[in-house]
N, C-alpha and C positions, 0 to 999 in steps of 0.2 A: 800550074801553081808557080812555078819557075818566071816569078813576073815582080815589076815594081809595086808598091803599095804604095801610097800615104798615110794606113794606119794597118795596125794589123790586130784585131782582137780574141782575145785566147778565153773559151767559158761562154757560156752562154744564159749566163745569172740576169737576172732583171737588170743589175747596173749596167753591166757591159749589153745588153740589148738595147736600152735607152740610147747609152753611148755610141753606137755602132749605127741605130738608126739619125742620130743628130748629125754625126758628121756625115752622113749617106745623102743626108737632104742639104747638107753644107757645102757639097760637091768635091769632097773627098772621095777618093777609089780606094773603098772597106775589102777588104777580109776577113772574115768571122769563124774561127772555129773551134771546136769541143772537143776534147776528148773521149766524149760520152756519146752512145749512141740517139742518145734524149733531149730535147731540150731544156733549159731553167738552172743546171748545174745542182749547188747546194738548194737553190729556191724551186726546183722543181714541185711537178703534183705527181704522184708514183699510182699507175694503175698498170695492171689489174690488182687487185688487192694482194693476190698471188704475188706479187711483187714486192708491198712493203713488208710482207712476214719474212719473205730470204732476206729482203735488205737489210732487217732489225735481227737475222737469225731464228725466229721464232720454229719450232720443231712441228711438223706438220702442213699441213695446209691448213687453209679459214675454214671453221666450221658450217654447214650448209646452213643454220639460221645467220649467217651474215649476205647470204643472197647470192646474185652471180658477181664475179668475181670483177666482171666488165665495168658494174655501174660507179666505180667506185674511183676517186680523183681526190690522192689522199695527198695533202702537202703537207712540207716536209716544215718549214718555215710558215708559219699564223701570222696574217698581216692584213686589217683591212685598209678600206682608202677612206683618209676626210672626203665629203665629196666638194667639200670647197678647196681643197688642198695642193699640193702642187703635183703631185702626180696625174691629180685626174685635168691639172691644165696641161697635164703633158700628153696624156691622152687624149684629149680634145684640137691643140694645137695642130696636133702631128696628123689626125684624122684615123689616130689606132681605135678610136671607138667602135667606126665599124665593123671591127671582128672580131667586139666582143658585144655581151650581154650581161648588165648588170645587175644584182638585186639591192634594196636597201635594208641593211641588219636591222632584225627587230627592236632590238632594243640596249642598252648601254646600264649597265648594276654597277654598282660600288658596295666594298664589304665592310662593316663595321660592326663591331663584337659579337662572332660568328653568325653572323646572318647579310643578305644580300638585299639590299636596296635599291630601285630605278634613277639611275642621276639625275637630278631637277639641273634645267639649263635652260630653264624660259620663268620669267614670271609667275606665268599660271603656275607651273609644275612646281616653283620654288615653294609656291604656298602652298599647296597639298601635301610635300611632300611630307612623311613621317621620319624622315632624316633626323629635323631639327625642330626645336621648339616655337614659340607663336612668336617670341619677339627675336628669335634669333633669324627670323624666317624675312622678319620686316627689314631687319641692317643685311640681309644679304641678298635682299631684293634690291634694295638701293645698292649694293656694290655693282648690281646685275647690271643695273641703269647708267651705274657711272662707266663701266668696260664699252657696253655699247653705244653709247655716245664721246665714246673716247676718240678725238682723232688728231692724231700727232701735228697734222700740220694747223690746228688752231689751238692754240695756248687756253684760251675759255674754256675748254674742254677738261683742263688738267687740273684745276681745280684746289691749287695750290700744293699739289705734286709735280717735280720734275720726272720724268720720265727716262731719262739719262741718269737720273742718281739717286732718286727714292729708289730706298730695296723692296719689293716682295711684303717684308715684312713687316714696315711702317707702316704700308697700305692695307695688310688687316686690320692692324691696328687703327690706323684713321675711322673702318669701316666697323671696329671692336667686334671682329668675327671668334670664334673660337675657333678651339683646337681640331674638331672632328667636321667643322664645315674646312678651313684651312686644309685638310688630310684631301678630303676628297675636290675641293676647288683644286687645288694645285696636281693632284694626280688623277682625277676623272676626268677634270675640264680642258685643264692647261698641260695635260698628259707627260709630267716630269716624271722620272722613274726614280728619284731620289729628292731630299730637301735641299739640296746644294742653292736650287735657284732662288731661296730664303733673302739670302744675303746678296743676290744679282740686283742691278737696276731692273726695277720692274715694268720698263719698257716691252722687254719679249714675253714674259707671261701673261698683259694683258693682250697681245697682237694674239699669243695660243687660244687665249680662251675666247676673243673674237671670231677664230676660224671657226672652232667649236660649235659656237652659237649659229654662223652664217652657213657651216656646211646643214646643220642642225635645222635651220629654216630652209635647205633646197627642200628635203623633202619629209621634214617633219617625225618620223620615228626616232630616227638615232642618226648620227652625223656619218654614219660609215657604209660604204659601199662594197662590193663583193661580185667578184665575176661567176657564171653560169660555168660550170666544168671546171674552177679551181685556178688557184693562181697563175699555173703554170699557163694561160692562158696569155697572161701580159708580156712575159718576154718572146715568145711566139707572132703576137700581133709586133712587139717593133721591130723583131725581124722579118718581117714578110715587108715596113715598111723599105727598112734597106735593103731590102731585095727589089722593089720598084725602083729605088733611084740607082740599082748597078751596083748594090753591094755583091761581094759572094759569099756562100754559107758553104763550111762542109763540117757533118758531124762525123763521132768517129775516126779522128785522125790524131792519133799518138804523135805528142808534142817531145822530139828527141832532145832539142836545143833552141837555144837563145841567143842568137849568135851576136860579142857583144865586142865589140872592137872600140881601142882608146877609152872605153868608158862609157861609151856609147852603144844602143839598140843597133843595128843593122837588118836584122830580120830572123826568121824561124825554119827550123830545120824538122822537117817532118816527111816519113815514110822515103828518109834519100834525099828527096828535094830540096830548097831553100827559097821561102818567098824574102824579099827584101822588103825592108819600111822602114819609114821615118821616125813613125812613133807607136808606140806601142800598146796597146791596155788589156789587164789580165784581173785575174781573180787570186788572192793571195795561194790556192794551191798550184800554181802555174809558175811559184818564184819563192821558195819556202826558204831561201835565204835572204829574202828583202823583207821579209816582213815579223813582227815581234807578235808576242801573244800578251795583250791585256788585260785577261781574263778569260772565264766560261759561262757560257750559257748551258741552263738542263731545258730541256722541250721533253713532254711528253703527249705524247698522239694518245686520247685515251677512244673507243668504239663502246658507244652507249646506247640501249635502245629505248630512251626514256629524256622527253627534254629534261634540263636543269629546273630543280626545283625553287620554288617562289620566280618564276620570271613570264610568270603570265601563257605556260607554253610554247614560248619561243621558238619557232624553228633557226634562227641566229641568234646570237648576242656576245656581248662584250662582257665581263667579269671583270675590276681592278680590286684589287688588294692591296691598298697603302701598307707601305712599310711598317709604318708606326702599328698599323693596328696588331702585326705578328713578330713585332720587337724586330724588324731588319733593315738593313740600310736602303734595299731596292723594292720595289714592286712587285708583286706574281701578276701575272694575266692571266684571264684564261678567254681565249677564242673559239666559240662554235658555231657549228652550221650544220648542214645536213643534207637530207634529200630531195627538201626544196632548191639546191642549189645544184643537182647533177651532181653530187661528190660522192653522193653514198647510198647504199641501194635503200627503198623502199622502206620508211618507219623505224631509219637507224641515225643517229647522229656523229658527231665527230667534233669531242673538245680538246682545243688543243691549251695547256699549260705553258708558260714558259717565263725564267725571270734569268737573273744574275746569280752567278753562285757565290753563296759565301765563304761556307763553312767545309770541311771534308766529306759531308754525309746530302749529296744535291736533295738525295729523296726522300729525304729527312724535311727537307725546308719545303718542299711543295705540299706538304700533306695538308695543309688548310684549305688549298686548292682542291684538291684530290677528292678530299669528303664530302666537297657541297657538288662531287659527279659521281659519288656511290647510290647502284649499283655499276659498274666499270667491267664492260666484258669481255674488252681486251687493251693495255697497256704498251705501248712501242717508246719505250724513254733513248732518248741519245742526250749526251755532251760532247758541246763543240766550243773548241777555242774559239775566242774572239780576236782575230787579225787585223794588225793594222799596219801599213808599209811605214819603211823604216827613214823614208825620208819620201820626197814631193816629189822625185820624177822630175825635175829640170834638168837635170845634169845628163843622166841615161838617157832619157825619154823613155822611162818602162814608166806607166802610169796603173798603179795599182788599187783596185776596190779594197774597203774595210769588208770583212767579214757582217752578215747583217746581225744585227741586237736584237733585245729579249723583248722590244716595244712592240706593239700589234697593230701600227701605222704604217704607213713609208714616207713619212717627213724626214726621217732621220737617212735612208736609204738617197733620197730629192738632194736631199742636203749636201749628200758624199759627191754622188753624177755632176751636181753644179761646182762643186771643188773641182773635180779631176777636171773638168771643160773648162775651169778658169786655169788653171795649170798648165794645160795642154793647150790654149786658143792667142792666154794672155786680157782677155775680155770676159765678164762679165755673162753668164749664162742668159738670153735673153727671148723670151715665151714670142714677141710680137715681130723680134727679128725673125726666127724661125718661120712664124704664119708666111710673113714675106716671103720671104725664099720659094716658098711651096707653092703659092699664086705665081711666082714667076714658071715653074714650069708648067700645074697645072692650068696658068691663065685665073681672073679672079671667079669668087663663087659666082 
């Protein structure tokens, strides 16, 4: 260990596994390691179940109707993928596909005055749908037509919107949508977790709801994808990529120090040793003086043995809960899956809740969530700050992840990875540079 680096990465979170796998194919010489004996960090998937009951405290062990204790790959963090999205270009780029297995989520609901709805996001579906009325159904068919034929680089297409400066909300207006299609356009479709981006140029919301649509046409049920044994799967496959290009991995090793000279990283102090590096990237518990708390997220892991009700039987699906509909400034989600997906044993499910907190009482504010997964046969709540470093990393070179959000994508996680790499590079994160690079060692496909 007593060696040079060019990066050195502390955690083994989804970010920092992207992270570690880019610059390994970049031809950087990586270091990677955890203090945990496990991979994924906070985004881990915790099995044997025997596990997430000590981790949450629970008194006992899992009662034997929860099955063997093995089959179960409970995450800690609910997130699926667009499958048009930038993650799964990241998984395809890199060539992590192959060690994994995906499924595509049944289906995507939105809530409106307590009851659960299929989100229309095609044509056909818009006009079925029991959402909205018959002429409301006709002006947001045509908004449907206007997004997908939207395309920035031909003006004929905009249709006497600018796209840089019409907000959001002229453009219902132009479309004269109402209020409960507006709730669920903007948080089913365009997956905002708040109204803020009312008042944005409505440039990026129609790009959201195009993803939407196109991840939505790869394979037709629902835009979201999901790995075979649980998340914790994705940061596992990019580190096995930086392990082929000569990264090293070591779990398990108690991080002493940070060793920071003139203001600058230097390198890491662990078990005696000291690796040296140039630059550094950590997960906000690796640096609890660089980084500030923006808020909480509540998650509650709830074990059901009964799909969600009205959702067709679903063994996946998405739930969103506009704000508006339970009087709050953010979103609840809820995320489930099951034993079609290897997470959980045999005719048991697993929905996970999770929003922004508002108020002093988190468990207070999930309960509209909670009710549409009664009966609930066992309940694992945590609250976790939301971290975010206290400045960009140029100066030190300590390059720090945000703590992940209450969203049940990873656009927003894509989003952070392409920061810190423009931070750390100076350039622009770039999906086709990357392929390159890869052809040059493996030679082309």
């Amino acid at each position: 260990m007593n060696e040079e680096y060019d990066v050195i990465v502390l955690g083994t979170g989804l970010t920092e596994c992207i992270l570690s796998g880019i610059m390994s194919v970049n031809g950087k010489k990586v270091l990677h390691m955890d203090r945990n004996p496990y991979y994924g960090g906070e985004s881990a998937s915790i099995t044997p179940l025997e596990d997430l009951y000590k981790r949450y405290k629970i008194p006992g062990s899992p009662p034997e109707s929860m099955g063997r204790g093995r089959d179960w790959n409970v995450d800690l963090i609910p997130k699926f993928l667009m499958a048009n999205g930038q993650l799964v270009k990241m998984l395809l780029y890199t060539e992590v596909t192959r060690y994994l297995d995906f499924k595509v989520t049944e289906g995507s609901f939105v809530y409106k005055g307590g009851k659960i709805y299929k989100v229309p996001s095609t044509e056909a579906e818009a006009l079925a749908s029991s959402l909205m009325g018959l002429f409301e159904k006709r002006r947001f068919r045509k908004f449907l037509v206007y997004v997908a034929n939207f395309d920035e680089k031909d003006p004929r297409t905009f249709e006497g919107i600018d796209p840089k400066k019409t907000t959001m909300r002229d453009v219902y207006k132009k479309f004269d949508l109402g209020q409960d299609v507006i709730d669920f356009t903007g948080h089913a479709l365009a997956l905002y977790r708040t109204d803020d981006y009312l008042d944005q140029p409505c440039y990026e919301t129609i790009n959201r709801i195009k993803l939407y649509s196109e991840s939505l046409a790869r394979y037709g049920k629902s835009p979201y994808l999901y790995p075979l044994y649980g998340l914790g799967e994705l940061p596992q496959g990019f580190a096995r990529l930086s392990a082929i290009y000569g990264g090293t991995y070591m779990l398990n090793k108690p991080i002493e120090e940070i060793i920071v000279q003139n203001g600058k990283v230097i390198g890491v102090k662990s078990e005696g040793e000291i690796a040296r590096c140039k630059q550094l990237i950590c997960d906000p518990s690796y640096v609890k003086d660089r980084v500030e708390k923006v808020g909480q997220v509540i998650r509650v892991i709830c074990i059901l043995s009964h799909p969600i009700k009205n959702t067709n039987d679903a063994n996946s699906c998405q739930i969103i809960i506009p704000q508006n509909q339970v009087n709050r400034k953010s979103d609840i989600y809820v995320c489930m899956i099951s034993f079609a997906h290897n997470v959980a044993a045999q005719g048991k499910y697993i929905a996970i809740v999770s929003t922004t907190v508002e108020t002093k009482e988190p468990e207070k504010e999930i309960r509209p969530a909670l009710e549409l997964l009664e009966p609930i046969e066992q309940k694992f709540v945590s609250i976790s700050d939301l971290l975010v470093p206290k400045d960009l990393g140029t100066e030190s070179l300590i390059f720090i992840s945000r703590t992940y959000d209450a969203t049940t994508h990873f656009e927003t996680t894509c989003d952070d990875i392409k920061n810190i790499y423009k931070r750390m590079t100076g350039s622009e994160f770039d999906f086709e540079e990357m392929k390159r690079k890869k052809n040059d060692i493996y030679g082309e496909d």
